[in-house]
SEBANU-13904 format. One record per atom (N, C-alpha, C): x, y, z. Coordinates in steps of 0.02 Angstrom, whole numbers, plus 32768, in hexadecimal, padded with zeros to 4 digits. Atoms other than C-alpha are relative to their C-alpha. Layout:
XYZ ...
//
This chain:
802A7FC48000 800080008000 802C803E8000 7FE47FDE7FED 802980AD7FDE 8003801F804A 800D7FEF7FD4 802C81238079 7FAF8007802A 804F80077FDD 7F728129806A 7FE87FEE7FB2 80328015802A 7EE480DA7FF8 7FBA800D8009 8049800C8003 7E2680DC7FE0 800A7FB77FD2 800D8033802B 7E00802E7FBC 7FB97FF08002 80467FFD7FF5 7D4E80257F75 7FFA7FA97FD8 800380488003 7CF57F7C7F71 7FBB800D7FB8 80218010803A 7C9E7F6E7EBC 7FD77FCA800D 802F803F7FEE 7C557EC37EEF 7FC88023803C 802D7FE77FC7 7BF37F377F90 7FE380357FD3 80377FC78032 7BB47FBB7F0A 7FDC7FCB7FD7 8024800F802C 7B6D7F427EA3 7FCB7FD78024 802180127FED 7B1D7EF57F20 7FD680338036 80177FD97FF6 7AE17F847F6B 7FD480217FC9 80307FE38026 7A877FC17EBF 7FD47FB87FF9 803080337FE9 7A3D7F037EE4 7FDF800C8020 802F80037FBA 79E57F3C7F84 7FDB804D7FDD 80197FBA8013 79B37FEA7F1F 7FD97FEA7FD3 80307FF9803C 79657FA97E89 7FD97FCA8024 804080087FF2 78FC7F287EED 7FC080218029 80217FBD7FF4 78C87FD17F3F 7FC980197FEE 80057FBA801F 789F80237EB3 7FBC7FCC7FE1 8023801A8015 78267FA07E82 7FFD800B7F95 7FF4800F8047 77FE7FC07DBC 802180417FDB 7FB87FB78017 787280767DAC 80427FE08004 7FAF80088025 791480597D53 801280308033 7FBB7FEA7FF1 79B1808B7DAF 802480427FDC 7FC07FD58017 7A0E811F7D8F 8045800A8038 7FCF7FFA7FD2 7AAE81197DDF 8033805C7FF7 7FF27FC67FFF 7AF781B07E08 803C7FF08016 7FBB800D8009 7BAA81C47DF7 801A80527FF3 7FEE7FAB7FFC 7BCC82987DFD 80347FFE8043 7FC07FEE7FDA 7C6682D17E56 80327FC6800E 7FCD803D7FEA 7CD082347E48 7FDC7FCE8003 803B80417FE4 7C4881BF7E64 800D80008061 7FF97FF97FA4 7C48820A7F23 8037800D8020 7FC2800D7FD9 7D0582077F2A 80147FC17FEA 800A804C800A 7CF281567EFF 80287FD97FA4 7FE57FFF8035 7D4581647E3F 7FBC7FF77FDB 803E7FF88037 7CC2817B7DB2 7FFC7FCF7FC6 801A8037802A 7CE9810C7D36 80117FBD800E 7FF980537FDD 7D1980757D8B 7FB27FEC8024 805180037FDE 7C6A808F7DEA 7FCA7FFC7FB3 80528014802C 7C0C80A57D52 800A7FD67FDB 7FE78058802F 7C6E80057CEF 7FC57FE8802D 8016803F7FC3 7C2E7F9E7DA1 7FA2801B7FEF 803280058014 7B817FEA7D8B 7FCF7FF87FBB 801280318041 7B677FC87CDA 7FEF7FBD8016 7FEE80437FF6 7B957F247CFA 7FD97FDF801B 803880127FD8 7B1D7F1A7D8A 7FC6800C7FCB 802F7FD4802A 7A9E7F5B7CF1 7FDB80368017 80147FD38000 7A767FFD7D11 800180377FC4 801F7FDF8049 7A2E80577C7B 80238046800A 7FF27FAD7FFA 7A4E810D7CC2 80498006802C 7FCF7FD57FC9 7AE981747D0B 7FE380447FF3 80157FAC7FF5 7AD982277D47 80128016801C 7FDB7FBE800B 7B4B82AC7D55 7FEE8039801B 80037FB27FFB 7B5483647D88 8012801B7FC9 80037FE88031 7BB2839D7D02 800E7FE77FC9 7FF180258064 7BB783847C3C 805E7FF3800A 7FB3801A7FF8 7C8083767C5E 80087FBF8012 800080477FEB 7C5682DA7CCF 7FE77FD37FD2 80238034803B 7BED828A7C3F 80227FFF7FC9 7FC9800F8038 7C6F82A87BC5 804C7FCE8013 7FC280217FCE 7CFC82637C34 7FDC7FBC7FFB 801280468009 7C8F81BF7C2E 7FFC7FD67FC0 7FFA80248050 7C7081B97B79 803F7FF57FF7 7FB7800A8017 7D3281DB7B66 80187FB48012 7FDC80747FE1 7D5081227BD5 7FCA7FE07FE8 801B8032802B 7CD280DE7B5A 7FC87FEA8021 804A7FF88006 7C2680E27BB0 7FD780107FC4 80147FED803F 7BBE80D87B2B 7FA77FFF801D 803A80027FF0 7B0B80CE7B9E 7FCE80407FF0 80057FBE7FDF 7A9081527BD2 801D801C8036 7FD77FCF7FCF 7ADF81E37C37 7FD180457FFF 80197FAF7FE4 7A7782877C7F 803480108015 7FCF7FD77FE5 7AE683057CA2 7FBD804B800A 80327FD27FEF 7A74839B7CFD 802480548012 7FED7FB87FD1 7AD7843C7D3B 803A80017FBE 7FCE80088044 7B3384A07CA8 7FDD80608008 80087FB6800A 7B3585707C94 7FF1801B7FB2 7FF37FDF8039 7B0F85E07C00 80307FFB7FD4 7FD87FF58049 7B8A85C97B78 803C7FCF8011 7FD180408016 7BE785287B98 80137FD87FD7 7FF1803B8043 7C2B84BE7B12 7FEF7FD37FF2 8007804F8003 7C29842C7B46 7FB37FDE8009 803C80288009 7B6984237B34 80027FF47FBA 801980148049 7B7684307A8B 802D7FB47FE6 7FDE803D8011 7BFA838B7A92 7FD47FB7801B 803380317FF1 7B7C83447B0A 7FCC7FC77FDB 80257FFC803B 7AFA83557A71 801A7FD67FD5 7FE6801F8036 7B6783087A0D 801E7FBD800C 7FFA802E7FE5 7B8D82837A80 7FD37FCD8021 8033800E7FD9 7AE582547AB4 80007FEC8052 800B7FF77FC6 7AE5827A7B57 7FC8802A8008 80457FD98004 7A3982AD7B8C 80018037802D 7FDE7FCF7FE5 7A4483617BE3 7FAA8015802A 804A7FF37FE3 79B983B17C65 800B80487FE6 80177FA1800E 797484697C39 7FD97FFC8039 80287FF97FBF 792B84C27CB3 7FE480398007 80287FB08019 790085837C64 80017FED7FBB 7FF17FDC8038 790785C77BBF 803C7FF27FE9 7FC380028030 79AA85E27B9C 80177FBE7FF1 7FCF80418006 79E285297BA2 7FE47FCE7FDB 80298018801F 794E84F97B45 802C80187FAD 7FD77FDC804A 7997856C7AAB 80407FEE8001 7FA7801B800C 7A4985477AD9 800A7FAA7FE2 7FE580458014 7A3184877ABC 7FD37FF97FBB 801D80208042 79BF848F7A39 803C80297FBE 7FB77FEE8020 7A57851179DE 80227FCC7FFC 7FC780277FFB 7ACA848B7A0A 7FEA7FBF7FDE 80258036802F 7A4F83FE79A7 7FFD80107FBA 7FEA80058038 7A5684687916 805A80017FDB 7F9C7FFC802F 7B20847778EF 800C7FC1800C 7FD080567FF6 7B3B83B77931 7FDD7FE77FA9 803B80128023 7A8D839278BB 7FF07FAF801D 8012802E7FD3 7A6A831C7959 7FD7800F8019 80317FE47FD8 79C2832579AB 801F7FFB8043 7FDB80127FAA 79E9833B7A72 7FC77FF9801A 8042802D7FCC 798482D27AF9 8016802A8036 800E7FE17FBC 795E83497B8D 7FCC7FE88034 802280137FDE 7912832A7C2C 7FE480518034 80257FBA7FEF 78A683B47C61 800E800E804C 7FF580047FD0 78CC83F37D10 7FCE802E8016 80317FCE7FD9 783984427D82 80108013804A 7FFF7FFB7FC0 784A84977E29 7FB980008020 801E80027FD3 77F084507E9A 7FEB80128037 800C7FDC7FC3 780484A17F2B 805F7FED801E 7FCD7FFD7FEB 78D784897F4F 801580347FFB 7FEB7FB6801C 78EB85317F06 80507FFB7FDD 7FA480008021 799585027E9F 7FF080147FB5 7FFE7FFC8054 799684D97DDB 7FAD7FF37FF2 804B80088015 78E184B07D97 7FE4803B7FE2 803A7FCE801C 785E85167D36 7FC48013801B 80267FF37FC2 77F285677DB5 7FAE7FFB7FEC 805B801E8045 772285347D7C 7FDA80477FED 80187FEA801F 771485E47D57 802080237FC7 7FE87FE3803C 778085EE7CD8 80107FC07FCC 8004802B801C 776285487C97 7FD17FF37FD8 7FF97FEB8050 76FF856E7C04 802580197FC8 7FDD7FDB801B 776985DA7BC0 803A7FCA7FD6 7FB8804E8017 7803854B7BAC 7FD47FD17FEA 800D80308020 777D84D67B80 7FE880107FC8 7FF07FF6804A 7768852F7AE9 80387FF47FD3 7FB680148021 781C85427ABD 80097FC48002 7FE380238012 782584A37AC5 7FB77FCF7FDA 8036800C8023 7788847B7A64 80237FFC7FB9 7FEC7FF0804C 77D584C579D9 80447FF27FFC 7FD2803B800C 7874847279E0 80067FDB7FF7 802A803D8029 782D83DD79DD 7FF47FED7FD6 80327FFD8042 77CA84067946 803C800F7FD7 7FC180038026 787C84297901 801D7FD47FF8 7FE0802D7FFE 78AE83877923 8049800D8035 7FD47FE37FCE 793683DC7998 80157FC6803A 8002800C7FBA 790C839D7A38 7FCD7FCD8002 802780237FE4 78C7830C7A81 7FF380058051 801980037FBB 786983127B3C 800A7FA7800E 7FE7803F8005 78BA82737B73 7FC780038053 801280197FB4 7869828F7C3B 7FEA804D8016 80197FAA7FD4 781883217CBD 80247FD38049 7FF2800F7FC3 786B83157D59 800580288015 80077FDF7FD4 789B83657E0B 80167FE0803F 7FC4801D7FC9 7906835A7EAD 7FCC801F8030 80187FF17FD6 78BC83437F4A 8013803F8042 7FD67FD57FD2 78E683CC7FDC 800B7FB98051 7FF4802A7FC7 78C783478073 7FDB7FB87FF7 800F804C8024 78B38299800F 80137FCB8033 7FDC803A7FDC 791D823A80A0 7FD580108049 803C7FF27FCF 7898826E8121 7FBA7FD98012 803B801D7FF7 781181F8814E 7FC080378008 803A7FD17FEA 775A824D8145 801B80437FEB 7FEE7FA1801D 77A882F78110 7FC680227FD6 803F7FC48037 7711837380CE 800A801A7FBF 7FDD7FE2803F 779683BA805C 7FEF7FC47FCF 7FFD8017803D 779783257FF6 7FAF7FFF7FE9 803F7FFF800F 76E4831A7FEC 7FE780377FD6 80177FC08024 76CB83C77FB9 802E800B7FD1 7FBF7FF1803C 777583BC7F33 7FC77FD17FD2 801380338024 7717831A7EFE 7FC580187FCA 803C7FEB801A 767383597ED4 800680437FCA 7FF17FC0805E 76C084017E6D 80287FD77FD5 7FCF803A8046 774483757E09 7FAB7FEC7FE2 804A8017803F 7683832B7DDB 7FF9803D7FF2 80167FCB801B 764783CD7DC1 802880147FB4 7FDD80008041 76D683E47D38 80017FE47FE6 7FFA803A803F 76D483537CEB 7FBA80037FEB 804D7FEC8025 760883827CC9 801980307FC7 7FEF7FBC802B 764584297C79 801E7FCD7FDD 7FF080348028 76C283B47C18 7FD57FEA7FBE 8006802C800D 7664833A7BEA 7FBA80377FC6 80497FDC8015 75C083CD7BB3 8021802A7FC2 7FDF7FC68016 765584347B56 800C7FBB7FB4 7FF180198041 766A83A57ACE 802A7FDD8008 7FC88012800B 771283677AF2 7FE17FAB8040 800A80527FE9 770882847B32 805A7FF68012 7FB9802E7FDD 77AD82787BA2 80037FBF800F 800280547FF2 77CE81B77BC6 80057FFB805C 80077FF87FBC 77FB81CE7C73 7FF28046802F 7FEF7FC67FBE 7800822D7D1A 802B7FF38039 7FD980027FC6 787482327D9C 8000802E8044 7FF97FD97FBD 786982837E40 802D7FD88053 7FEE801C7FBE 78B4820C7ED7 80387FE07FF4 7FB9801B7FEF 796581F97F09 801E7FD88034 7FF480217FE5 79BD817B7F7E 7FBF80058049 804080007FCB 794481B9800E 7FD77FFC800B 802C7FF0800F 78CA81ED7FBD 7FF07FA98003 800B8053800C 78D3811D7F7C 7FF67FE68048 800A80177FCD 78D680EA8032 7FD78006803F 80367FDF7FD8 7871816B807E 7FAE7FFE7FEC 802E8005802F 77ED81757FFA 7FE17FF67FC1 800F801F8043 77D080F87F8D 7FE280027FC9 80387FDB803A 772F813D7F36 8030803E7FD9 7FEF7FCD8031 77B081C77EEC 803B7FD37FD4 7FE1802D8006 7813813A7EA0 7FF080027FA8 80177FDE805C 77AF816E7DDB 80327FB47FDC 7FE78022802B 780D81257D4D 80537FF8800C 7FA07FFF7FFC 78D2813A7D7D 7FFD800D8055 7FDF7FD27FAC 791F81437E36 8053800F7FFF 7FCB7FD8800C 79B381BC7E25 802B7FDC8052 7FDF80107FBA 7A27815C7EB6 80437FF7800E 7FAA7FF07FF9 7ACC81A37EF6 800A7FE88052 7FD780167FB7 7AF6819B7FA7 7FEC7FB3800D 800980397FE7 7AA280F07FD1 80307FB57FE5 7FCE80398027 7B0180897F39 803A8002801A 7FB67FFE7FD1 7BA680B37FA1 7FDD7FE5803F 800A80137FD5 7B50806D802A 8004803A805C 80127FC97FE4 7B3281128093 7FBC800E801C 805F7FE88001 7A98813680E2 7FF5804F7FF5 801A7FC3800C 7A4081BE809E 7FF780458030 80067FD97FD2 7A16821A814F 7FE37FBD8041 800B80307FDA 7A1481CB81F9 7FD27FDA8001 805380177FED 795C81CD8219 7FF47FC17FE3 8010803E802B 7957813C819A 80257FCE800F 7FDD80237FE7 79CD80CA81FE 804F80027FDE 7FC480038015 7A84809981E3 7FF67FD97FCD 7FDF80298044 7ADB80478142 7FDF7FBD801F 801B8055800F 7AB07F8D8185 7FC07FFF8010 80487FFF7FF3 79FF7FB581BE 7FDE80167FB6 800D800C8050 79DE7FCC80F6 800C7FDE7FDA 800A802D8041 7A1D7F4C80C6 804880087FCB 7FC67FF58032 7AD27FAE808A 802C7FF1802D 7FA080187FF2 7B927F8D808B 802380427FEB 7FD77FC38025 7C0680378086 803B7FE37FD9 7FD6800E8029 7C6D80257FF2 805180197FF5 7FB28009800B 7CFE807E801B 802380008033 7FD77FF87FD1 7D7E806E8097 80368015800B 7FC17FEE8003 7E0780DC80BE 80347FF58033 7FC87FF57FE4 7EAF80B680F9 804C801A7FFC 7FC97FE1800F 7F5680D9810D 80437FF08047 7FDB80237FD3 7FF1809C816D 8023802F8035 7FC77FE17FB9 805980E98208 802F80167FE3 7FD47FFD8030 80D9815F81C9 804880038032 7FDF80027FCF 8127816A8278 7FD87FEF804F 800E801B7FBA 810F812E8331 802780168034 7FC27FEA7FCF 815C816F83D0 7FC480098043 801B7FDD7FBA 813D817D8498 8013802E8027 7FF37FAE7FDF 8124821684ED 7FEF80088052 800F7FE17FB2 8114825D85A6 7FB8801D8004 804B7FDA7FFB 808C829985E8 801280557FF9 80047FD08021 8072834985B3 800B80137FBB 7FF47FF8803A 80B18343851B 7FC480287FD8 80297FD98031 8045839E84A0 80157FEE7FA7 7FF2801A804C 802C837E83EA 7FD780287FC5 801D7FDC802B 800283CC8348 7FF98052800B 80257FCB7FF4 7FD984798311 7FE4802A8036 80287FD77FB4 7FA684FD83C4 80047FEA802D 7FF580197FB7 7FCD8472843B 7FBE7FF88006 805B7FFC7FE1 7EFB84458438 801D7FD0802D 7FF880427FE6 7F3683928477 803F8006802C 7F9780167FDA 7FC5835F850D 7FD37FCE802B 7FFA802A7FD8 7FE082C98555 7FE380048053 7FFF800C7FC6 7F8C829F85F9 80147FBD8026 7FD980597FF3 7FDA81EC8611 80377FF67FCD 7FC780248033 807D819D85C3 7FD37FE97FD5 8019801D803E 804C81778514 802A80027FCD 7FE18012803E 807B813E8467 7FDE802A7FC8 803B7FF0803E 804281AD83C7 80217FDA7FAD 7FF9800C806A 80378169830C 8002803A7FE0 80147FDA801E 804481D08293 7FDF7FF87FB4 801680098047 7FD881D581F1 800980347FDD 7FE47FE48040 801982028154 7FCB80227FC9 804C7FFE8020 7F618241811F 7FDD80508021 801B7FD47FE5 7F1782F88146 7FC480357FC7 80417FDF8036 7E9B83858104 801A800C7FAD 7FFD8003804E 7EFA8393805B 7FD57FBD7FE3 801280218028 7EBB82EC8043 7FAE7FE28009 80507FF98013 7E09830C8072 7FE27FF4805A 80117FEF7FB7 7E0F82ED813F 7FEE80328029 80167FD77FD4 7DAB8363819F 803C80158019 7FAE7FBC7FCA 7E2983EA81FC 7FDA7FEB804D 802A7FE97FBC 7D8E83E0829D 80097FA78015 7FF9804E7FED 7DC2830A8297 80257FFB8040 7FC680137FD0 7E438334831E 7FEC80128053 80167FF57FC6 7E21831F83DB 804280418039 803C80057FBE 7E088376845D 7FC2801E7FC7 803C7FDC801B 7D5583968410 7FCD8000801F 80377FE57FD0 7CA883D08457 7FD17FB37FFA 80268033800B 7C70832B840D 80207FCE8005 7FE28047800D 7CA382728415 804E800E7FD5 7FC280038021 7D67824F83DF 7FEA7FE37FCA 7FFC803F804D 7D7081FF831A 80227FE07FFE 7FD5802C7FE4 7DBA816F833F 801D7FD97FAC 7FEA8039802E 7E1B80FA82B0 80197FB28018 7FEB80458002 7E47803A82A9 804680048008 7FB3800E8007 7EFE801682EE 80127FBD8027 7FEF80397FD7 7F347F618318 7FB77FF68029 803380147FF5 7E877F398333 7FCF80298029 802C7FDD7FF1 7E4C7FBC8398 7FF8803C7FF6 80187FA68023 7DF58073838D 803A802A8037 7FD17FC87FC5 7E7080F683B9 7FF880537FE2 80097F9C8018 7E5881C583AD 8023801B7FDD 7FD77FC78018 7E9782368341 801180368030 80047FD27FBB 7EDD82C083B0 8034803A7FD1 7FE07FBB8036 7F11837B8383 7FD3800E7FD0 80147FE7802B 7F0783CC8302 80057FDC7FB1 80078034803B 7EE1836D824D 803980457FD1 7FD97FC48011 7F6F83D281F4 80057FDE7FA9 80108024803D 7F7683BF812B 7FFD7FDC7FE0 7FF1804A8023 7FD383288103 80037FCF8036 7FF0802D7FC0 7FD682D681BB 7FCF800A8038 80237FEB7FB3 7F7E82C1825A 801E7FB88032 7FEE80447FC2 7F8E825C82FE 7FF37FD6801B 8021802B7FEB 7F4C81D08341 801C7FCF8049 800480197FB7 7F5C81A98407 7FF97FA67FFC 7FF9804A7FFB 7F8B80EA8407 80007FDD803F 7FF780097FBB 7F9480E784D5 802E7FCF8015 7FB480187FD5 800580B0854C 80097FBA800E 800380357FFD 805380198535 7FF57FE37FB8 8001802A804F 803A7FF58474 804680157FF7 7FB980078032 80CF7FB4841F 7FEA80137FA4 801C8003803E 80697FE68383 8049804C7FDC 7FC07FCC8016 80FF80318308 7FF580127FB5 80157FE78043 81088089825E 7FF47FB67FC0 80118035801E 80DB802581D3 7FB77FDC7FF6 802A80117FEB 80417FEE8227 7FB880197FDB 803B7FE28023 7F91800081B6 7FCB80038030 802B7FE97FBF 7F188059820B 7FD080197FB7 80377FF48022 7E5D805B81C4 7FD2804B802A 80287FBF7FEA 7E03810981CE 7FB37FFD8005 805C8019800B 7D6180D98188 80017FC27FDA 801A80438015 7D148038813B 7FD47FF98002 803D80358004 7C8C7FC0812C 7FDE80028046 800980087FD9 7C847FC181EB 7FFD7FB5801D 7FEE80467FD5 7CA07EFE81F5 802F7FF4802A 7FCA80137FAF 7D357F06825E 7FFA800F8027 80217FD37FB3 7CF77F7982D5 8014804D7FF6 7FF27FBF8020 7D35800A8274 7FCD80367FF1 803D7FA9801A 7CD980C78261 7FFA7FE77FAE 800B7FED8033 7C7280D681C3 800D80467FEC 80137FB1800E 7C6A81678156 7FC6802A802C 802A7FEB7FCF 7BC8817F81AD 8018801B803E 7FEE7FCC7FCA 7C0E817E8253 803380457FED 7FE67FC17FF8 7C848201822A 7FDF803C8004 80307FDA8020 7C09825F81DE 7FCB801F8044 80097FE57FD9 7BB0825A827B 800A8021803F 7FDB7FD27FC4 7C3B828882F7 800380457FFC 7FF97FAE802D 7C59831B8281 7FC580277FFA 802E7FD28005 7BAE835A8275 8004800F7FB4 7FF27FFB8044 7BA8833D81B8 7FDB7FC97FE4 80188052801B 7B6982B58144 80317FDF7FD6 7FC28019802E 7BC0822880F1 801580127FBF 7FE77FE3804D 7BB982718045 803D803A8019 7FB37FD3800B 7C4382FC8088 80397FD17FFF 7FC280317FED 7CB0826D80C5 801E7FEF7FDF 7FF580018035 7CAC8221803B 802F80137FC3 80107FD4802A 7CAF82987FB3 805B80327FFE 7FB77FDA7FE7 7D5B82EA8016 803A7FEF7FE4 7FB8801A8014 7DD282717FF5 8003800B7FA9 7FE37FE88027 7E3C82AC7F86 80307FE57FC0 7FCD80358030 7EA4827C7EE7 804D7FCE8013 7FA2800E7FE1 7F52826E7F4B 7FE87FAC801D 8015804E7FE5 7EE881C57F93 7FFE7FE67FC7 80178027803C 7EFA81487F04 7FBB7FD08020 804980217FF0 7E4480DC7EFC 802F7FBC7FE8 7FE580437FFD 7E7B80247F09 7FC37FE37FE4 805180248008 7DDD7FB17EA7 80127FBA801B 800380577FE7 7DAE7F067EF0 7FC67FF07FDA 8056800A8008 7D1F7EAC7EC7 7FE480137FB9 80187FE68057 7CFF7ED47E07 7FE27FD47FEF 8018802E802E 7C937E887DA7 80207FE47FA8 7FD77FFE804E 7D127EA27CFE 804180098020 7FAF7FDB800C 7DA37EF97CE2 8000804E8019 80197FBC7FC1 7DBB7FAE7D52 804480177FDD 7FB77FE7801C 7E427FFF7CEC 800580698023 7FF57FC67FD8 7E2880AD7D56 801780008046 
//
């Protein structure tokens, strides 16, 4: 091993979009794979979910959906978030990658970009429901469902879907979704009264899938859960669903030494010795995506890691490329030594989750953090993992 790894388990994602699609009952899978696939590498995740058959990936930006075609994805791919006068929609277009609109302008910008390829482009209509982000708000959703009436009628543009992101989908009973739910119908009436026959709808994401199945439509858009993450506590932990976290980071001892009591360590002196002790040191800090607030003394629970079988504290200050880890008095534990940060939680090791909830955060930051300087190790493939 280098100094440190993410080793993600491909055989636990694929069986994790196992426990999602008998979820999802008769809605196709979209796996969501935007920002790395979580941290998690993007196209090694979306080889393994192919593989698993999943029809859809989905993206943030048209860059990420080109980056997949480039390693020879040749599926469907949504890509949804993209500004005024980007390029790479018009390569999108020309790549069939299906793109969301969500005003005016992006309605005209992709149907422009359908005539210079002389490729129709498959869009998926985006409505705000009530999250207040991207979407076409329902009173200005005539207006775009003209423009794209007559795009259409150009042959331009195809309405591939109407969809919409929940605000509190991972919420049991939540009103919000109820009242998002009922304006998503409401749009898809307008829709459906305006002329244009989309094939699907999409509205419910990993939580939404677990929280509330009735929003489950034709596609379930599902990112955090396929890493084996729970969506938000309220909905229990990773094995009370039924998941396995897919990635586990470690990284070995880059030094060992015992100290006196007082001693002090790291950055301000937060931490000193109150008993003879031993500290490790890890070769791993916030450059490479570790919280800076990981380091004890804190107002909350220590973040403990895996060393020689048991949980021991980070202590101090988490400094860019290093932090410390309190091994107590009496370990012969010496450099060299691999020490697990997060995992699966079968050994008795912190998940992403827990971190997530020492920190006052969710596992998607945890995630999402680690950084390139961590190479991703694959296990568990169903093929060949050449990323």
């Amino acid at each position: 091993m280098t100094r440190a790894v993410a080793q993600v388990d491909l055989a636990a994602l694929s069986a994790n979009l196992g426990v999602l699609r008998a979820r999802a009952g008769s809605a196709d899978l979209m796996a969501v794979v935007k920002a790395d696939a979580y941290g998690h590498g993007m196209v090694a995740v979306a080889r393994e979910a192919r593989a698993a058959g999943v029809d859809w990936l989905g993206v943030a930006l048209p860059s990420e959906a080109l980056a997949l075609r480039d390693a020879g994805d040749v599926g469907r791919i949504l890509a949804w978030l993209w500004t005024p006068g980007e390029s790479d929609v018009e390569r999108c277009v020309a790549r069939d990658i299906d793109l969301s609109v969500s005003s005016a302008w992006a309605v005209e910008e992709v149907a422009e970009a359908a005539r210079r390829t002389g490729q129709a482009a498959r869009v998926h209509l985006k409505v705000d429901t009530g999250l207040t982000r991207n979407g076409v708000a329902l009173g200005d959703l005539a207006g775009v469902l003209d423009l794209l009436r007559a795009v259409v009628g150009d042959g331009l543009v195809t309405v591939e879907a109407v969809w919409s992101h929940l605000a509190d989908g991972d919420t049991p009973g939540a009103a919000s979704v109820r009242e998002q739910r009922e304006c998503f119908e409401r749009a898809w009436e307008q829709v459906l009264a305006s002329g244009l026959r989309p094939g699907m709808r999409h509205l419910a994401n990993s939580g939404a899938l677990l929280a509330h199945p009735d929003c489950a439509y034709d596609l379930v858009r599902t990112g955090i859960a396929m890493y084996g993450l729970t969506p938000a506590a309220v909905l229990g932990a990773s094995r009370d669903l039924g998941l396995t976290p897919v990635m586990t980071l470690m990284a070995d001892l880059a030094h060992a030494k015992d100290v006196a009591v007082g001693t002090s360590v790291s950055y301000g002196w937060r931490w000193s010795a109150s008993t003879p002790t031993r500290l490790g040191l890890l070769p791993i800090g916030y450059a490479d995506g570790l919280p800076r607030a990981a380091g004890a003394p804190r107002s909350g629970p220590p973040v403990e890691v895996l060393v020689d079988g048991r949980l021991r504290p980070i202590i101090g200050t988490v400094a860019m490329d290093q932090c410390v880890v309190d091994l107590g008095g009496g370990s012969r534990v010496s450099a060299g030594e691999p020490v697990v940060l997060f995992g699966a939680g079968d050994r008795g090791e912190w998940t992403a989750d827990d971190w997530a909830s020492a920190l006052g955060t969710i596992g998607y930051e945890i995630v999402t953090r680690i950084g390139p300087r961590v190479p991703r190790e694959y296990i568990g493939a169903s093929g060949e993992v050449r990323a």
